[in-house]
C-alpha positions in Angstrom: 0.0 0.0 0.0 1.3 3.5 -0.8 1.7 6.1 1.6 3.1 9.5 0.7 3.9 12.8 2.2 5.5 15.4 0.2 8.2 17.6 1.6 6.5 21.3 1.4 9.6 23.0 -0.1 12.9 24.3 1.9 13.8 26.3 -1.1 15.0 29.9 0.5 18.3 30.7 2.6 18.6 34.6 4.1 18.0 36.6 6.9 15.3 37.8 9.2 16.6 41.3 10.9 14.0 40.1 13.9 15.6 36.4 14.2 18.1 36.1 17.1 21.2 33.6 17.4 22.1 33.2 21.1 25.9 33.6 21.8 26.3 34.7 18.2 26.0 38.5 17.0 26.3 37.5 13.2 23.6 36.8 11.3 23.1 34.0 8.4 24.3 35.5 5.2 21.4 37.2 3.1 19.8 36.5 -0.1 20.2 39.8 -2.0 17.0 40.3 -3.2 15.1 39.1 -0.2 13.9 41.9 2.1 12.0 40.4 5.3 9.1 43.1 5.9 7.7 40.9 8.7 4.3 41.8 7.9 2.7 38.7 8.4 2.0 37.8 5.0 4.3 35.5 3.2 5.0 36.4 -1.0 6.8 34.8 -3.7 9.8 37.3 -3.4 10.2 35.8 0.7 10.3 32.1 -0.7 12.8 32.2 -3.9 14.1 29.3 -5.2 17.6 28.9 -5.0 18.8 25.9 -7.3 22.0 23.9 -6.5 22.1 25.4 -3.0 22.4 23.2 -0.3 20.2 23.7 3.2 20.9 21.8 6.0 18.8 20.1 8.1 18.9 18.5 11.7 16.0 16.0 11.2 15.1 13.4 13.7 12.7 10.4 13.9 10.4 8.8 16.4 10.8 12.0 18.6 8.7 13.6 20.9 7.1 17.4 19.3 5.3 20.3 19.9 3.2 21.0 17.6 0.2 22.8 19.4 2.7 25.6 21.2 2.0 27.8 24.2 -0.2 31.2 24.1 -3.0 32.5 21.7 -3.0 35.3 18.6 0.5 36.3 17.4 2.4 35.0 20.9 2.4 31.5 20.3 5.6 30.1 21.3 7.2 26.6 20.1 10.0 25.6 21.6 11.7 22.7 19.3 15.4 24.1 20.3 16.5 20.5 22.2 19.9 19.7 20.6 19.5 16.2 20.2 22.6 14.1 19.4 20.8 11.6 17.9 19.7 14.4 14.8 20.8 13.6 11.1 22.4 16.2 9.2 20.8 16.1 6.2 21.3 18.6 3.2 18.1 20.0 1.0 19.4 20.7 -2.7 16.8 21.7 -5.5 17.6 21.3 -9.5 16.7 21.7 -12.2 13.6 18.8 -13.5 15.4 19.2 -17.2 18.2 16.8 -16.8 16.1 13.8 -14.9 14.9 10.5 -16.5 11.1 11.6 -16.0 11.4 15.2 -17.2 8.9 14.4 -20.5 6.2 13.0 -17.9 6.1 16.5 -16.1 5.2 19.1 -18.4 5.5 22.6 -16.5 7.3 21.2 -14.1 10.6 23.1 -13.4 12.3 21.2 -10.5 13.1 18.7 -8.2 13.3 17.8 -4.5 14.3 14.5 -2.8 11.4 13.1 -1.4 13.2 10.0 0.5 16.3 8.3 -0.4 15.2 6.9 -3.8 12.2 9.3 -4.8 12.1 12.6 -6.0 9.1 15.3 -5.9 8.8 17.6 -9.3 7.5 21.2 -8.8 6.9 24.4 -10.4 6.6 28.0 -8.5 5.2 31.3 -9.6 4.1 34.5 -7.6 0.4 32.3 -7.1 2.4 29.6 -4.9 4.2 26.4 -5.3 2.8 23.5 -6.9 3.5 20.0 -6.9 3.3 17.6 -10.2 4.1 14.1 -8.7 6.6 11.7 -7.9 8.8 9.6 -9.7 12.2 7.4 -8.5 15.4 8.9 -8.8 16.8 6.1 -11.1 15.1 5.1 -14.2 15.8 1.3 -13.0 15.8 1.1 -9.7 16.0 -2.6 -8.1 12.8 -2.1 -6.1 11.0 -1.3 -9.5 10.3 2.1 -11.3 8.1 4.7 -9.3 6.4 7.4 -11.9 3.1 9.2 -10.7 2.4 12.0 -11.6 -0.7 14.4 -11.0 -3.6 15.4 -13.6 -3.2 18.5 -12.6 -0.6 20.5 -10.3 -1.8 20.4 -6.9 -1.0 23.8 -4.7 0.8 22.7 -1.5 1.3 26.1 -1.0 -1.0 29.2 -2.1 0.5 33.0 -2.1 0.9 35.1 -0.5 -0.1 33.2 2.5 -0.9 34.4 5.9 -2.9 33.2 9.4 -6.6 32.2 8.3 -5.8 31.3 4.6 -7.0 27.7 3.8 -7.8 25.6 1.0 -8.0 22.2 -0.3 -6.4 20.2 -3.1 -6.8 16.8 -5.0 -4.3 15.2 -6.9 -5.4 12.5 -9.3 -3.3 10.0 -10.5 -4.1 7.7 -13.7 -1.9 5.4 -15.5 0.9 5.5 -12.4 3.5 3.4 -11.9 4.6 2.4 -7.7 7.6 0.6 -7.7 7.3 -1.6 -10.5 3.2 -1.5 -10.6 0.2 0.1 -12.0 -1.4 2.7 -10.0 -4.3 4.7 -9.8 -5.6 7.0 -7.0 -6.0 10.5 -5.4 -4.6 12.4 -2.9 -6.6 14.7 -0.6 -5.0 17.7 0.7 -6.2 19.9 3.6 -4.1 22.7 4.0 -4.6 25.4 6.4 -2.0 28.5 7.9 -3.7 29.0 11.4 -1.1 30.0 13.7 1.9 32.5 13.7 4.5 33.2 16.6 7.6 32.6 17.7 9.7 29.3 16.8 12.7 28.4 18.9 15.1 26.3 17.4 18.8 24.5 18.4 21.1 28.2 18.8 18.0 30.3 16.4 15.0 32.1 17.5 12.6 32.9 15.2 9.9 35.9 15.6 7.8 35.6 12.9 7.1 32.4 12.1 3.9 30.9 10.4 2.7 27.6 10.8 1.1 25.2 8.2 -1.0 22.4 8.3 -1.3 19.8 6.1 -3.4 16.8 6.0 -2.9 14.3 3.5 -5.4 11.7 2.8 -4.2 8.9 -0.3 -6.7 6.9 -1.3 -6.5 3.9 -3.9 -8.5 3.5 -6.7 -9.3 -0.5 -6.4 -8.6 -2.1 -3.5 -7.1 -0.8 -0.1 -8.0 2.1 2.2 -7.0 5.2 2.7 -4.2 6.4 4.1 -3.7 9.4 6.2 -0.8 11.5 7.2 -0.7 14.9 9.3 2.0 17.4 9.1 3.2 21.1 10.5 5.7 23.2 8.5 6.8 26.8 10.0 7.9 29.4 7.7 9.7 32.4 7.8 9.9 35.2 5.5 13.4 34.8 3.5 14.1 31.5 5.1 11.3 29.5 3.7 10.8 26.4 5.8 12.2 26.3 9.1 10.9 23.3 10.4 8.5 20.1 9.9 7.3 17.9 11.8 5.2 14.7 10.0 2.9 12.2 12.1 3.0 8.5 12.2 0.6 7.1 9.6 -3.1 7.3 10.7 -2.2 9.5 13.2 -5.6 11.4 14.3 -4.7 14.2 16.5 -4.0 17.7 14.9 -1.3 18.1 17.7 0.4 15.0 17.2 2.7 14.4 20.2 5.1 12.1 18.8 6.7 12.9 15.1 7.4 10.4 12.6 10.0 12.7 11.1 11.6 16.0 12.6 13.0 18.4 10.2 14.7 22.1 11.8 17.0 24.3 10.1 20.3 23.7 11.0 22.0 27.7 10.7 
């Protein structure tokens, strides 16, 4: 049975003026042409995609999380700032969807993000949001059998500019799919809603302004097998992108999942 959860892009590396590094008075360097206004409201020009630029991650699994934070309105605080040895550092690299196997089975699609160790998600951005086209396996013949699904139409795992009260929901269709070595068909339901902002502490970074994004994921085959459900929170901050994600255990059923599957925070 196929279970999926798409990594929400970690595609921008700057600075916030508001973000704070205990013990250490210099900032991460800055993208140029990113300006944090740190209005609330998250455009296209505070998520840029930066291709061939590596962003490092401390991600953890099986660990415990906090995903429903402490206060109400703008001063909710999350405090994910353990420094656990156990962490992987793990590096985020986008490029370009033109030189892959699957590019032809894409159209529109403009690059590509690791999903796991052998599968890659294709996406496309513009100043409306970021959109994901499907999934396919990194090698055209991998031993495990050939993964190529992609959607009937891009889904929008991330709508902009975004802020606290935007929601929306998406369906991906898939007809005609290939998971690891066999035919596919199904959809994929996503809920998506940004409903809190505040403050985000992570290992040696504090982060002000952050915005936090839920994602439900519901994939459901089309002959036999039952749905599948996955829940997720990504935090965002203007000229950073994603700071941090943490995904639930399959069928979990609480919005504020206690225990994450996976752990993802920026490592700075």
């Amino acid at each position: 049975m196929r279970t999926m959860f798409v990594s929400i892009a970690a595609l921008a590396l700057a600075a916030c003026g508001e973000n704070q590094t205990p013990g250490d008075e210099t900032p991460p360097p800055l993208v140029a042409s990113c300006v944090p206004d740190l209005d609330g409201v998250l455009t296209a020009a505070e998520v840029p995609v930066l291709l061939d630029q590596p962003l490092t991650f401390r991600v953890g699994t099986d660990v415990a999380v906090d995903v429903a934070g402490a206060g109400s309105g703008d001063a909710v605080r999350w405090d994910w700032s353990e420094d656990r040895a156990g962490d992987a550092l793990v590096d985020q690299i986008a490029v370009a969807l033109d030189d892959q196997w699957y590019a032809g089975s894409f159209p529109g699609g403009r690059f590509v993000l690791a999903f796991d160790d052998a599968t890659d998600g294709v996406y496309r951005a513009d100043d409306a949001g970021l959109y994901l086209m499907g999934l396919a396996s990194r090698a055209e013949a991998p031993a495990g059998g050939r993964t190529l699904l992609p959607y009937a139409a891009p889904v929008a795992v991330l709508r902009l500019p975004l802020a606290r009260g935007d929601r929306w929901t998406e369906v991906g269709t898939i007809t005609g799919g290939t998971l690891r070595g066999l035919p596919y068909n199904g959809t994929d339901t996503y809920q998506i809603s940004a409903d809190a902002s505040g403050e985000l502490h992570l290992p040696y970074v504090r982060f002000t302004a952050a915005l936090r994004v839920r994602t439900t994921l519901t994939s459901t085959p089309a002959i036999g097998g039952s749905s599948t459900v996955v829940r997720q929170a990504t935090f965002f901050s203007e000229c950073f992108g994603e700071i941090g994600r943490a995904t639930s255990r399959l069928g979990e059923t609480n919005d504020d999942f206690t225990t994450a599957a996976t752990l993802r925070r920026l490592a700075l």
